[in-house]
C-alpha positions as CSV (number, residue, x, y, z in Angstrom):
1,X,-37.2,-10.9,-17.9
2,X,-38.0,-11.4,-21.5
3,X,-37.6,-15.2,-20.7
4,X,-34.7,-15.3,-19.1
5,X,-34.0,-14.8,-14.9
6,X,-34.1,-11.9,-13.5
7,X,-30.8,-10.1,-12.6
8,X,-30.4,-9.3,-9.0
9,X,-27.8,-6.6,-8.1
10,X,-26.2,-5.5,-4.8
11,X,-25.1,-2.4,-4.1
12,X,-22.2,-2.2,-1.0
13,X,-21.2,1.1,1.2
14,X,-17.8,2.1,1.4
15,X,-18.1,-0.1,4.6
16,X,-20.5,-2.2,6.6
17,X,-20.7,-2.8,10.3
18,X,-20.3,-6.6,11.5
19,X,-22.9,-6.8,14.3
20,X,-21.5,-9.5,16.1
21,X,-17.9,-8.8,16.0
22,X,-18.7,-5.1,16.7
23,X,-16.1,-4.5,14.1
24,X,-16.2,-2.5,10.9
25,X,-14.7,-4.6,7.6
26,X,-13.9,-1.5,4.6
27,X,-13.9,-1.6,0.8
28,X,-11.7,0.9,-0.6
29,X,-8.2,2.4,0.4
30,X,-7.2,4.4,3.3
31,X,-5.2,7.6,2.5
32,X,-3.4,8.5,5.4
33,X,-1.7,12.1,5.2
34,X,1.5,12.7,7.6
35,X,3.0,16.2,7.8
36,X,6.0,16.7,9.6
37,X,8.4,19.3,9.5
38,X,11.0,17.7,7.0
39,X,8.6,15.7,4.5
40,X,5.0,15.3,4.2
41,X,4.4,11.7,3.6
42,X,1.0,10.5,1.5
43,X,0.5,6.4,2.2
44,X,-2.1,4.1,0.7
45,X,-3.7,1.5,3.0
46,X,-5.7,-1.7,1.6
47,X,-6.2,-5.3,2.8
48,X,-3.1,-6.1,2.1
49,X,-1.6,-3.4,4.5
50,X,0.5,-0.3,3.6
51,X,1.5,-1.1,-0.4
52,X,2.6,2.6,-1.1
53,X,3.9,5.7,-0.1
54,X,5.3,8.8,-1.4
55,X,7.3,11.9,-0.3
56,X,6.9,15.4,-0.5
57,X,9.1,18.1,1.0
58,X,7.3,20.0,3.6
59,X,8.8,23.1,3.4
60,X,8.1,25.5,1.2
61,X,4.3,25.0,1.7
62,X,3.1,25.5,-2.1
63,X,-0.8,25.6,-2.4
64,X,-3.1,22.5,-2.5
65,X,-2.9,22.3,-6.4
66,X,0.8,21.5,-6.3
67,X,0.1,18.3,-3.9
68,X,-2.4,16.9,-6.3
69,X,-0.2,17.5,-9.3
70,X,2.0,15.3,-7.3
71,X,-0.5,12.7,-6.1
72,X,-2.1,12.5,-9.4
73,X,1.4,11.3,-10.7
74,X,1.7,9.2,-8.1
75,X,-1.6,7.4,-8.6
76,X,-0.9,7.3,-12.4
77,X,2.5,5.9,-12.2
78,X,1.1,3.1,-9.7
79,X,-2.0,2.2,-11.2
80,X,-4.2,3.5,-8.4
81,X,-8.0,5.0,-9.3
82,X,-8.5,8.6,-7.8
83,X,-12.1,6.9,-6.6
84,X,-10.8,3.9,-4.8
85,X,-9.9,6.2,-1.4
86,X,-13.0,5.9,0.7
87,X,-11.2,7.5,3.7
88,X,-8.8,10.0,4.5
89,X,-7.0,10.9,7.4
90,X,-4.4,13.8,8.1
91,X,-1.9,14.2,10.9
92,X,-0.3,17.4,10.7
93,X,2.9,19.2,13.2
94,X,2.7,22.2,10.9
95,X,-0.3,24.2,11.5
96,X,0.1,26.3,8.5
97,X,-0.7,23.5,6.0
98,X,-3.4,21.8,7.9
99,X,-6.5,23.6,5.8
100,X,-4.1,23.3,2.6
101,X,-4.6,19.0,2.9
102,X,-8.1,19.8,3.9
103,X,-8.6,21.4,0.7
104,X,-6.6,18.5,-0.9
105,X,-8.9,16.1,0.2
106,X,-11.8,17.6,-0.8
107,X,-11.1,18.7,-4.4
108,X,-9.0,15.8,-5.4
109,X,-11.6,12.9,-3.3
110,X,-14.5,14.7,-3.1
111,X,-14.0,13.8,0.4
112,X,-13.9,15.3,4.2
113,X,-10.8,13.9,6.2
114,X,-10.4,13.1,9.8
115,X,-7.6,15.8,10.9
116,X,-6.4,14.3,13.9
117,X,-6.5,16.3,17.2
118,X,-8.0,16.5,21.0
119,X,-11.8,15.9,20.3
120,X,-11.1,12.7,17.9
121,X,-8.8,10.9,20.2
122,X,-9.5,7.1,20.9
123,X,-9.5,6.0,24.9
124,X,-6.3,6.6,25.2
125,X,-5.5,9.4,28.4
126,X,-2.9,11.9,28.1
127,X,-1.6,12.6,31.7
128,X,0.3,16.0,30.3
129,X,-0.2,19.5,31.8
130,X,-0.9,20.6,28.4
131,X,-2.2,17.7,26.3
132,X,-3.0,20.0,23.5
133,X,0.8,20.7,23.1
134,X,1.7,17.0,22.3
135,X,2.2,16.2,18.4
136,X,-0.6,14.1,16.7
137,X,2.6,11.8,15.4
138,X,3.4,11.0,19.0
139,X,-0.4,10.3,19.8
140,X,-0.5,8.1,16.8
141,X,2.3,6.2,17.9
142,X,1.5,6.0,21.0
143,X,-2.4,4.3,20.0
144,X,-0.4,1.9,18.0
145,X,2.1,1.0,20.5
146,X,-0.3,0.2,23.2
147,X,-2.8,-1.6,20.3
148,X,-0.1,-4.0,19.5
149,X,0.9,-4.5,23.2
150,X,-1.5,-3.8,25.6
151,X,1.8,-3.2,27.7
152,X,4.0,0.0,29.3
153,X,6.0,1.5,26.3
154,X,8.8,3.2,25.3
155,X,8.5,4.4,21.8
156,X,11.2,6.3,20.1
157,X,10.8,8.1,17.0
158,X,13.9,9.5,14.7
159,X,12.6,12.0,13.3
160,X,13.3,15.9,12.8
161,X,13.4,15.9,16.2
162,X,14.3,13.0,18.2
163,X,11.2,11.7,20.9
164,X,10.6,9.3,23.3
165,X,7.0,8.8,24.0
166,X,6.0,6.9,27.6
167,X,3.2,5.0,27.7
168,X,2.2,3.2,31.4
169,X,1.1,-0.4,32.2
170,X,-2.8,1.5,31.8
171,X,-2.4,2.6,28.5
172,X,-1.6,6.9,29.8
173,X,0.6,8.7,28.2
174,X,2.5,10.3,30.9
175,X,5.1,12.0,29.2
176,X,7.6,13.1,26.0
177,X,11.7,13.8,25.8
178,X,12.7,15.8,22.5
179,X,16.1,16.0,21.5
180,X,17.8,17.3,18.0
181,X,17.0,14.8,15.3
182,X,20.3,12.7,13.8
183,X,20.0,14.6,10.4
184,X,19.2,18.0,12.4
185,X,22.3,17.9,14.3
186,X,24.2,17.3,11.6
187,X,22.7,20.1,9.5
188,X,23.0,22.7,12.5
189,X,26.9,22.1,12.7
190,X,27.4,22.0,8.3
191,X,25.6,25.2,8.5
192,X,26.5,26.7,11.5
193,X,30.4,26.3,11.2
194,X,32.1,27.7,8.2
195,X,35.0,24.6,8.2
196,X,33.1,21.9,9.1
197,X,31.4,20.0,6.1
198,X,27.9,17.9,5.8
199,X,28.8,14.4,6.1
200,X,27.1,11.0,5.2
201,X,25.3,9.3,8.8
202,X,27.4,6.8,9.2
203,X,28.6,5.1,11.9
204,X,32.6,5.4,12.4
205,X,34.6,2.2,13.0
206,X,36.2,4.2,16.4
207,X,35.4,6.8,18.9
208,X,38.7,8.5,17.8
209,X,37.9,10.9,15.2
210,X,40.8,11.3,12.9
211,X,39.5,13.9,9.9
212,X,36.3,16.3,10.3
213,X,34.2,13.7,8.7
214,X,35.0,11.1,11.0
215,X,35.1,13.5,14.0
216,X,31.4,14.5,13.2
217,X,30.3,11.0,12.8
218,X,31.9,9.7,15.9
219,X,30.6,12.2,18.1
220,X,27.2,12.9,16.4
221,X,26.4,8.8,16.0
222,X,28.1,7.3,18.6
223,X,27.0,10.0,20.9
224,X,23.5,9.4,20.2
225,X,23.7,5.9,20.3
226,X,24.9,6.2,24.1
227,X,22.4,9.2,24.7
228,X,19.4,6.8,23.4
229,X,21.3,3.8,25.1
230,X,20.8,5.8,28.7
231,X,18.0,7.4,27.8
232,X,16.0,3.9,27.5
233,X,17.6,2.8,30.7
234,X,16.7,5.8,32.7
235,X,12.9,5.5,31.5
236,X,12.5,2.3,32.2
237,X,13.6,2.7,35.7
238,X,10.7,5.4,36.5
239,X,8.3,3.3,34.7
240,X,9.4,-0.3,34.4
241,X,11.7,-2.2,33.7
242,X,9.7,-4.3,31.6
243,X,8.5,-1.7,29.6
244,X,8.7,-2.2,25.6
245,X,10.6,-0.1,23.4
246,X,9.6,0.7,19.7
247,X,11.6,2.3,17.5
248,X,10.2,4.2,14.6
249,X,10.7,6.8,12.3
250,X,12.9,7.5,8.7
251,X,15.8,7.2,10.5
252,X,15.5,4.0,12.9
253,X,17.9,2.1,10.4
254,X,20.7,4.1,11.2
255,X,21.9,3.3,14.1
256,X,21.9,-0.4,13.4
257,X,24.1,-1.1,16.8
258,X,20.9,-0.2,18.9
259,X,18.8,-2.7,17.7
260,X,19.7,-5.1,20.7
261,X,17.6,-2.0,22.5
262,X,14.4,-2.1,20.6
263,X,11.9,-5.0,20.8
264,X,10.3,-3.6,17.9
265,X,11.7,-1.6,14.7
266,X,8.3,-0.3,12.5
267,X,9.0,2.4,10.5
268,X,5.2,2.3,9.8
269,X,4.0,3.0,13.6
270,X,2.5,6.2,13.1
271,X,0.6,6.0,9.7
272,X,-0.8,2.6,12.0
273,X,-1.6,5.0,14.7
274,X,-3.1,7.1,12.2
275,X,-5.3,3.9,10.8
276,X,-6.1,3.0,14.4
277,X,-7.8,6.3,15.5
278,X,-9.5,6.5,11.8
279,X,-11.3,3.1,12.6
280,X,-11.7,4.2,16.1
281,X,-13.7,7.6,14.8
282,X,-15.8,5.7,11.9
């Protein structure tokens, strides 16, 4: 125009469908939400994988304004754009603040997010007598487990509470084990027994306790060590003995003498699960 070329612009979606891959390539971020019972964790996804995450203390539940005082900080101190999430999803254990990240989502993105639950699932069958009951953490890491392997799995997260998921050669989930997280169990005996102190998770030199703090330690870490050490064996004698074992979860680090165990430590498992059964859902 007036002499010159014409100027041809393109407009892109948030994400395009690749025909002959049958795959879906996305511009934007992912905002993947994780609520557990200890800390609600907010993680940015891009191309170059997770770059960021951030922590917010579950407990108390404070109203949706308070998270995006927080996130809005977050964002700022990073250098990330409110309108560069595209997607959001949410994986909550706490019921109570499920429609409080709903709202979240929605006044801070402008944006409805997948809540993972039953009906959004990808082909994944959960042989439980009352799938509803497992956590949408343990589904996630479960979807990632058996993306990455294709393969029976043992996948054992230290959290709050610490689980061992099963997957079978077929990709089923057939079953959980929940036992006191390492932090929990330290916290229910501080609280619980007037003389006997919080201590550091650390692992002792000995077995042979010879103060409170080393007493604690030895029989708290080294007994879960051996707990999770026969735990994994059992398992993988009622599913196989080639099973992989994944460890995930804040707390996988600790127990560095275990890592013989794992084939796998990702502390990012779930929010992958999470990204998995997004992508799976678009």
């Amino acid at each position: 125009m007036f002499g010159g070329r014409k100027k041809i612009y393109f407009f892109l979606p948030p994400f395009c469908f690749i025909k002959h891959t049958k795959s879906f390539v996305y511009f934007g971020m992912l905002l993947a939400i994780e609520a557990g019972n200890t800390n609600i964790v907010f993680a940015i996804y891009t191309d170059k994988g997770w770059t960021k995450e951030w922590r917010f203390e579950t407990h108390p539940i404070v109203p949706a304004s308070e998270y995006e005082k927080f996130l809005r900080l977050c964002f700022l101190e990073n250098g990330f754009k409110i309108d560069q999430i595209n997607r959001i999803v949410i994986s909550t254990v706490v019921p109570q603040i499920t429609s409080i990240l709903e709202d979240l989502s929605k006044r801070m993105f402008g944006l409805k997010p997948l809540t993972i639950g039953m009906a959004c699932y990808p082909q994944l069958e959960i042989k439980l007598n009352n799938p509803e009951e497992i956590g949408t953490d343990l589904v996630s890491n479960a979807t990632a487990a058996w993306a990455r392997f294709k393969h029976a799995c043992i996948i054992v997260d230290f959290g709050t509470a610490l689980t061992f998921t099963m997957v079978d050669s077929k990709g089923t989930v057939i079953g959980v084990s929940i036992a006191p997280g390492l932090n929990t169990a330290v916290k229910a005996l501080s609280s619980n027994t007037a003389k006997l102190p919080y201590v550091p998770l650390e692992i002792p030199k000995t077995a042979i306790g010879t103060d409170t703090v080393s007493a604690i330690q030895s029989g708290i870490l080294l007994g879960y060590t051996y707990m999770i050490k026969g735990m994994i064996g059992r398992i993988k004698s009622e599913i196989g003995n080639s099973s992989k074992v994944i460890a995930t979860g804040g707390l996988s680090s600790i127990l560095h003498n275990l890592e013989g165990e794992f084939d796998v430590i990702d502390r990012h498992l779930t929010l992958d699960g999470m990204r998995i059964i997004m992508d799976s859902n678009s």
